[in-house]
mmCIF file of the N, C-alpha and C atoms, coordinates in Angstrom:
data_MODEL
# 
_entry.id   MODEL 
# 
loop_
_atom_site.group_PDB 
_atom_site.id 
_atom_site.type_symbol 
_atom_site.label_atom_id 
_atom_site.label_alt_id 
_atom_site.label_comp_id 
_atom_site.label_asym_id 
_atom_site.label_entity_id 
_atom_site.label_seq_id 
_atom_site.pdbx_PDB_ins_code 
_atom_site.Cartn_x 
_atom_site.Cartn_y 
_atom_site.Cartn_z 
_atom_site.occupancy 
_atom_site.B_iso_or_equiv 
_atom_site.pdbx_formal_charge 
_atom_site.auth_seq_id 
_atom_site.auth_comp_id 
_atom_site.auth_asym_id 
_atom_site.auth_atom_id 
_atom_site.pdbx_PDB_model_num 
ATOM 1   N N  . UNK A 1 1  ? -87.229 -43.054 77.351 1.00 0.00 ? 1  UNK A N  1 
ATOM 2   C CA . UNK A 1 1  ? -86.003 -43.768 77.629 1.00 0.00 ? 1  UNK A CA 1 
ATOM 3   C C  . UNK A 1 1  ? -85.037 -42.787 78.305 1.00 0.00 ? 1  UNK A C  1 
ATOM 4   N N  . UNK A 1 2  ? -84.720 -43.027 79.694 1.00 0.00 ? 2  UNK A N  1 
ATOM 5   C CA . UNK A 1 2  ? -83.736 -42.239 80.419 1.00 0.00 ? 2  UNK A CA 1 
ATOM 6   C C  . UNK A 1 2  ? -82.073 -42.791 79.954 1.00 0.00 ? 2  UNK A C  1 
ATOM 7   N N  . UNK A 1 3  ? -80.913 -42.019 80.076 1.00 0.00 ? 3  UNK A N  1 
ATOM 8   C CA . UNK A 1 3  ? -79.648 -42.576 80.372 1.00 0.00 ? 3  UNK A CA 1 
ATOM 9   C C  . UNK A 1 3  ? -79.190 -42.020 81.255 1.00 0.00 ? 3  UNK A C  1 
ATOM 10  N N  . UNK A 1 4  ? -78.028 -42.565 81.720 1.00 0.00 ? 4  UNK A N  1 
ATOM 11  C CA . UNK A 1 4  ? -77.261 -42.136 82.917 1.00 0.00 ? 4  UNK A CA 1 
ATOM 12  C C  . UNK A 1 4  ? -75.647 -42.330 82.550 1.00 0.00 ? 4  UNK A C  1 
ATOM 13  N N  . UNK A 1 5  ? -75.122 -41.581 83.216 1.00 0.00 ? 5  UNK A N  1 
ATOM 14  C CA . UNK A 1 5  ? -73.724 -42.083 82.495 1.00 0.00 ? 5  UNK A CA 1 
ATOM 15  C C  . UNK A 1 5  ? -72.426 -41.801 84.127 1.00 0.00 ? 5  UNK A C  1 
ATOM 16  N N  . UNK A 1 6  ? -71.884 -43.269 83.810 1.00 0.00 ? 6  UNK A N  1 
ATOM 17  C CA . UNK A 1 6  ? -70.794 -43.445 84.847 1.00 0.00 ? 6  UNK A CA 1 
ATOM 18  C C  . UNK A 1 6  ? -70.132 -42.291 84.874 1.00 0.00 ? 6  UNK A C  1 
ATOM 19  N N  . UNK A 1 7  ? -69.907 -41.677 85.842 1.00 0.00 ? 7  UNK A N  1 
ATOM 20  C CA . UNK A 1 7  ? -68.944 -40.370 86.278 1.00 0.00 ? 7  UNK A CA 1 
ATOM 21  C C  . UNK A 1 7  ? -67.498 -40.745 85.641 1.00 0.00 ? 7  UNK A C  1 
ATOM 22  N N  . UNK A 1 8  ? -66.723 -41.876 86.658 1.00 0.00 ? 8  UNK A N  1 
ATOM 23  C CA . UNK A 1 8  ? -65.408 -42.594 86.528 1.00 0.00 ? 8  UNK A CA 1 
ATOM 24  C C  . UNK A 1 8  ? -65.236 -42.683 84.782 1.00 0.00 ? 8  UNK A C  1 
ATOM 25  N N  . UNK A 1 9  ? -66.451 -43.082 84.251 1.00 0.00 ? 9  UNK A N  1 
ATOM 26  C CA . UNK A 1 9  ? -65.884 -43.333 82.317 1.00 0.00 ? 9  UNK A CA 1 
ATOM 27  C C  . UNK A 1 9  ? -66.039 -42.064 81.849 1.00 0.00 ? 9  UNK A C  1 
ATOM 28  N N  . UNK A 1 10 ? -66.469 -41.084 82.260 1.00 0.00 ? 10 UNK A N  1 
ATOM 29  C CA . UNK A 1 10 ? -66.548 -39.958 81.937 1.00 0.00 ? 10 UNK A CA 1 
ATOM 30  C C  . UNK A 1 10 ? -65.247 -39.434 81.996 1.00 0.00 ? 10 UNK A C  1 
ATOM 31  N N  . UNK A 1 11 ? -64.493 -39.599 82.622 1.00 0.00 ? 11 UNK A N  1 
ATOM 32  C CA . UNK A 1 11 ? -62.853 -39.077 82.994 1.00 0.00 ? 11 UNK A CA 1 
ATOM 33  C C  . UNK A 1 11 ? -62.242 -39.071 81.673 1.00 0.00 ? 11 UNK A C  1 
ATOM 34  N N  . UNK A 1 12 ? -62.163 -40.067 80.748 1.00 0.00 ? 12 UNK A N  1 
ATOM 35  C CA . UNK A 1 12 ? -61.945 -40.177 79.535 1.00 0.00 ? 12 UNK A CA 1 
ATOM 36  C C  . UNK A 1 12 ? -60.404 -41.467 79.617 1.00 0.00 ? 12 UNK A C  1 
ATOM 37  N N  . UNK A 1 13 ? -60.159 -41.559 78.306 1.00 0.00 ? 13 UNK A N  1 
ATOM 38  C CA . UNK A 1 13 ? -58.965 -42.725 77.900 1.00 0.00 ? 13 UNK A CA 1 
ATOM 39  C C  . UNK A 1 13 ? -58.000 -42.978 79.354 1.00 0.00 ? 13 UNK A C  1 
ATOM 40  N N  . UNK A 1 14 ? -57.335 -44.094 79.297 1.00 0.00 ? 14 UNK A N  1 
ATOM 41  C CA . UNK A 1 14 ? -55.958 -44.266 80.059 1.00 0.00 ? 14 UNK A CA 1 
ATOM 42  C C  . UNK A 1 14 ? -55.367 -44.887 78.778 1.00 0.00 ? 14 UNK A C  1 
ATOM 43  N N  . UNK A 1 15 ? -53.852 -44.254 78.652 1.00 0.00 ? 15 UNK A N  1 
ATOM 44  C CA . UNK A 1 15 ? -52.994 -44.411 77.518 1.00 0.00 ? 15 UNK A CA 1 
ATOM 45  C C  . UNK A 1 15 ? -51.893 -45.080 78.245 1.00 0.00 ? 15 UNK A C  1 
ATOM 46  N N  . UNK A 1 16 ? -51.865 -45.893 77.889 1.00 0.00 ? 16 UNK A N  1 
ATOM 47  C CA . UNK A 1 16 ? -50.120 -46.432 78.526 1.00 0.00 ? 16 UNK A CA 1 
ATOM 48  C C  . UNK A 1 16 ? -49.290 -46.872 76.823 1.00 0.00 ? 16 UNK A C  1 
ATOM 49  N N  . UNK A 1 17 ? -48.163 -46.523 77.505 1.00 0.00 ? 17 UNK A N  1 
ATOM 50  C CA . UNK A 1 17 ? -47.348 -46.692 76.120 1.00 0.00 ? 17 UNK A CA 1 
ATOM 51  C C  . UNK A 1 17 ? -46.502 -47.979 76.294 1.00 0.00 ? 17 UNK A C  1 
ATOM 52  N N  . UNK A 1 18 ? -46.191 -48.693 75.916 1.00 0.00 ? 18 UNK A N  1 
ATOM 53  C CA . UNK A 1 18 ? -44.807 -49.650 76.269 1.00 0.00 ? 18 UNK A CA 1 
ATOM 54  C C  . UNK A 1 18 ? -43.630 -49.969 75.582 1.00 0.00 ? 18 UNK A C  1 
ATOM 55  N N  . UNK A 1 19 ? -43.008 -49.546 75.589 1.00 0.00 ? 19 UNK A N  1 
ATOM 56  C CA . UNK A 1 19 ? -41.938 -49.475 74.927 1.00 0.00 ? 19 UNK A CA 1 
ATOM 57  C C  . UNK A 1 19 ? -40.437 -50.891 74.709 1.00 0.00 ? 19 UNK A C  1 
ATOM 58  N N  . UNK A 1 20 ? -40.851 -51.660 73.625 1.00 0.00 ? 20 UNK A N  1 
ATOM 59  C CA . UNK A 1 20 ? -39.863 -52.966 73.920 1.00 0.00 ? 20 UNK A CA 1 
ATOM 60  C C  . UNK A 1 20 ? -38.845 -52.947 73.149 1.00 0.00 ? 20 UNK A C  1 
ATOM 61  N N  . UNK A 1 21 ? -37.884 -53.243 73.878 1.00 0.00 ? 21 UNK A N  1 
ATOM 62  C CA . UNK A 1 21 ? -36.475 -53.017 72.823 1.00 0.00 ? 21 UNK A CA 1 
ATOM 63  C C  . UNK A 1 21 ? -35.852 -52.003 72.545 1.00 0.00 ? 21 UNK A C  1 
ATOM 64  N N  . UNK A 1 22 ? -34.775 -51.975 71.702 1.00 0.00 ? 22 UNK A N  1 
ATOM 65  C CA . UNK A 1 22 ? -34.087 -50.179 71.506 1.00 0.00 ? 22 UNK A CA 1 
ATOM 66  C C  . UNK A 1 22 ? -34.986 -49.718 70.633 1.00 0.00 ? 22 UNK A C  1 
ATOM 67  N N  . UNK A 1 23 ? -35.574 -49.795 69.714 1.00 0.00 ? 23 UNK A N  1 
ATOM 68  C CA . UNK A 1 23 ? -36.791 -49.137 69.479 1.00 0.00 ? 23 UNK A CA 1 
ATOM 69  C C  . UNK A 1 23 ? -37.567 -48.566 70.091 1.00 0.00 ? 23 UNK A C  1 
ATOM 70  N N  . UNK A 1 24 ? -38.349 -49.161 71.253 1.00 0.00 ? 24 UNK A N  1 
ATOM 71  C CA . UNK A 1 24 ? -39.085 -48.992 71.816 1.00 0.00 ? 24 UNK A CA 1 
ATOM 72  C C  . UNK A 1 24 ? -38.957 -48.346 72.841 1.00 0.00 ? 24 UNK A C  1 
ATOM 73  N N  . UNK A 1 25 ? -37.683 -47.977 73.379 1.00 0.00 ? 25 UNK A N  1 
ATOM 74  C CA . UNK A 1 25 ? -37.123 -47.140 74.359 1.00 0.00 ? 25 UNK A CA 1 
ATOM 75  C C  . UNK A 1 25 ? -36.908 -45.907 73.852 1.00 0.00 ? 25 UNK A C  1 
ATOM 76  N N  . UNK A 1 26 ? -36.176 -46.282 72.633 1.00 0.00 ? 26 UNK A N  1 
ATOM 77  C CA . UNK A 1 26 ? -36.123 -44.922 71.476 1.00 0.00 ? 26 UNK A CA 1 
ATOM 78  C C  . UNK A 1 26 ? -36.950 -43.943 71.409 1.00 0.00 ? 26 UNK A C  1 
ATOM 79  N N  . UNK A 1 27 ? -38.404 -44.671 71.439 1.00 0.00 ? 27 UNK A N  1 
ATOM 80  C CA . UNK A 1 27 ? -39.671 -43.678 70.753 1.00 0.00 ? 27 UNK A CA 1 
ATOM 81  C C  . UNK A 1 27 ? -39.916 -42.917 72.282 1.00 0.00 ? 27 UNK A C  1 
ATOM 82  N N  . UNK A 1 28 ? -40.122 -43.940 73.386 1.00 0.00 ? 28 UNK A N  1 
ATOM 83  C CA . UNK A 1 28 ? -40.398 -43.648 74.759 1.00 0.00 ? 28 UNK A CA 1 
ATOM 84  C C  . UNK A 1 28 ? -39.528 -42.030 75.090 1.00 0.00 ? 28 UNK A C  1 
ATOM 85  N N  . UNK A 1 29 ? -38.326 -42.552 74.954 1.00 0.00 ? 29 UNK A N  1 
ATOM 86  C CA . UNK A 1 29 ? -37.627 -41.097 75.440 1.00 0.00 ? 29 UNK A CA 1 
ATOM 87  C C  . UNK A 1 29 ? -38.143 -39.877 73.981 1.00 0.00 ? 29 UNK A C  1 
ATOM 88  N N  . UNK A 1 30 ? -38.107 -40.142 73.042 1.00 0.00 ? 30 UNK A N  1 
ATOM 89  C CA . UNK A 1 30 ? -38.765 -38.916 71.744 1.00 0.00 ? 30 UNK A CA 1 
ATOM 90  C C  . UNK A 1 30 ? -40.069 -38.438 72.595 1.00 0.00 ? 30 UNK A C  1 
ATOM 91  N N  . UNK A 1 31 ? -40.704 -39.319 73.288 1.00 0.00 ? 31 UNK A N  1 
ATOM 92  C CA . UNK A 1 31 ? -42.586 -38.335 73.380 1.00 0.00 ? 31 UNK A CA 1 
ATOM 93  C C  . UNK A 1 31 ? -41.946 -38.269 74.755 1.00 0.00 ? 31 UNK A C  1 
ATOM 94  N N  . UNK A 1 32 ? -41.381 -38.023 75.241 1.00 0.00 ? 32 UNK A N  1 
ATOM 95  C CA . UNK A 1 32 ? -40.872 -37.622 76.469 1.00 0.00 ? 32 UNK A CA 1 
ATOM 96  C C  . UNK A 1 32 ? -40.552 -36.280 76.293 1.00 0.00 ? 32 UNK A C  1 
ATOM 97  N N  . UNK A 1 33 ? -39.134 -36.271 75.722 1.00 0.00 ? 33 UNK A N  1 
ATOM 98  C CA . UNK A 1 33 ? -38.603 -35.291 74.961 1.00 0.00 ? 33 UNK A CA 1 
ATOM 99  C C  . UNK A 1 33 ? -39.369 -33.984 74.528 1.00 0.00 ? 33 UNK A C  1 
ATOM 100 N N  . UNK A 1 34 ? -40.388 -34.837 73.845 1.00 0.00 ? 34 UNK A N  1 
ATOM 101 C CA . UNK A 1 34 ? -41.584 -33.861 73.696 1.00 0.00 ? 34 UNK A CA 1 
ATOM 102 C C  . UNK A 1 34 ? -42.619 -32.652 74.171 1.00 0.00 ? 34 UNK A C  1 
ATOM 103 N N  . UNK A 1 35 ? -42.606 -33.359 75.719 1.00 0.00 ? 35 UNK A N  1 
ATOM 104 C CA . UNK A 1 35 ? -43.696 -33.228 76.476 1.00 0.00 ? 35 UNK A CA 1 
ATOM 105 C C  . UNK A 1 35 ? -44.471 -34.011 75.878 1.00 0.00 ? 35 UNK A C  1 
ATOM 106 N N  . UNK A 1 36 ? -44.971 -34.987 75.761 1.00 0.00 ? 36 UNK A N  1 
ATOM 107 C CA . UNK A 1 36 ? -46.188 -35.477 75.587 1.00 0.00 ? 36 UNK A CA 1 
ATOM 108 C C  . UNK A 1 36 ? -47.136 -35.894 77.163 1.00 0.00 ? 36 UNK A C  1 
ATOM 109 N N  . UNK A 1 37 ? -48.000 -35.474 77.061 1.00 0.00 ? 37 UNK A N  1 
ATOM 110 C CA . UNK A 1 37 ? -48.779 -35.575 78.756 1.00 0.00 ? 37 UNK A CA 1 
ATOM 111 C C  . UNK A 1 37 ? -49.887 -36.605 78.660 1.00 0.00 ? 37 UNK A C  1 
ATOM 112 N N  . UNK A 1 38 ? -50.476 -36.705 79.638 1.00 0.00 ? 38 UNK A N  1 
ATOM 113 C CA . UNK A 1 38 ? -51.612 -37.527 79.789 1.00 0.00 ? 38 UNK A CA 1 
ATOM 114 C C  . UNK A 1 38 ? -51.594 -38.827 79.740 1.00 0.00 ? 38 UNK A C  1 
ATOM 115 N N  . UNK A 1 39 ? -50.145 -39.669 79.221 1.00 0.00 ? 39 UNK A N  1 
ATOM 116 C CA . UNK A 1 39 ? -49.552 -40.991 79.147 1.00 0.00 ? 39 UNK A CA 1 
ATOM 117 C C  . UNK A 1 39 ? -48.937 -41.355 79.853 1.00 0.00 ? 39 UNK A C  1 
ATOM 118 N N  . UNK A 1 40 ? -48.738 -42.718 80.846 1.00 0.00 ? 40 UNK A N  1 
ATOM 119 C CA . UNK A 1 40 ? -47.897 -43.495 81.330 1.00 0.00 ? 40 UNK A CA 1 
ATOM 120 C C  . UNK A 1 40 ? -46.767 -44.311 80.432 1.00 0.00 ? 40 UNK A C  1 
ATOM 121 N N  . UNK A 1 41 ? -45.583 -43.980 80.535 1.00 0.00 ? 41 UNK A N  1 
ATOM 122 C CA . UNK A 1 41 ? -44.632 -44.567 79.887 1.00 0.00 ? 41 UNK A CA 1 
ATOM 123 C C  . UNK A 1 41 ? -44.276 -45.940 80.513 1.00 0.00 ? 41 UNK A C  1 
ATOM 124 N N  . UNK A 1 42 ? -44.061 -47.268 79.611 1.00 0.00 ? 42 UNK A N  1 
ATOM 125 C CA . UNK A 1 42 ? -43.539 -48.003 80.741 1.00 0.00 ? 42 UNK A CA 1 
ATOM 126 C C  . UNK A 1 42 ? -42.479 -48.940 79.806 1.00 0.00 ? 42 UNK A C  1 
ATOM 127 N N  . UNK A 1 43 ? -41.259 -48.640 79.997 1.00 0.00 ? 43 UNK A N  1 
ATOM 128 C CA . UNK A 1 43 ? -40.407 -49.629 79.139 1.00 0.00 ? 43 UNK A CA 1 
ATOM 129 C C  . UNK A 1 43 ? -39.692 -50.426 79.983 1.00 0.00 ? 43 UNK A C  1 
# 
């Protein structure tokens, strides 16, 4: 039994965050704040 494996899924996760409401804007700017990388923010 051979496998093969997609290059493109190999890249790994896409994270998007979304942020709704003052809450949710709240947290958005905190992992900002942070540096948090590798995420698209979108509020």
């Amino acid at each position: 039994m051979t496998f093969s494996f997609d290059t493109a899924a190999a890249q790994g996760a896409v994270i998007k965050v979304i942020g709704v409401g003052g809450g949710g804007g709240n947290a958005i700017n905190r992992m900002v704040d942070e540096g948090v990388t590798g995420v698209e923010f979108i509020a």
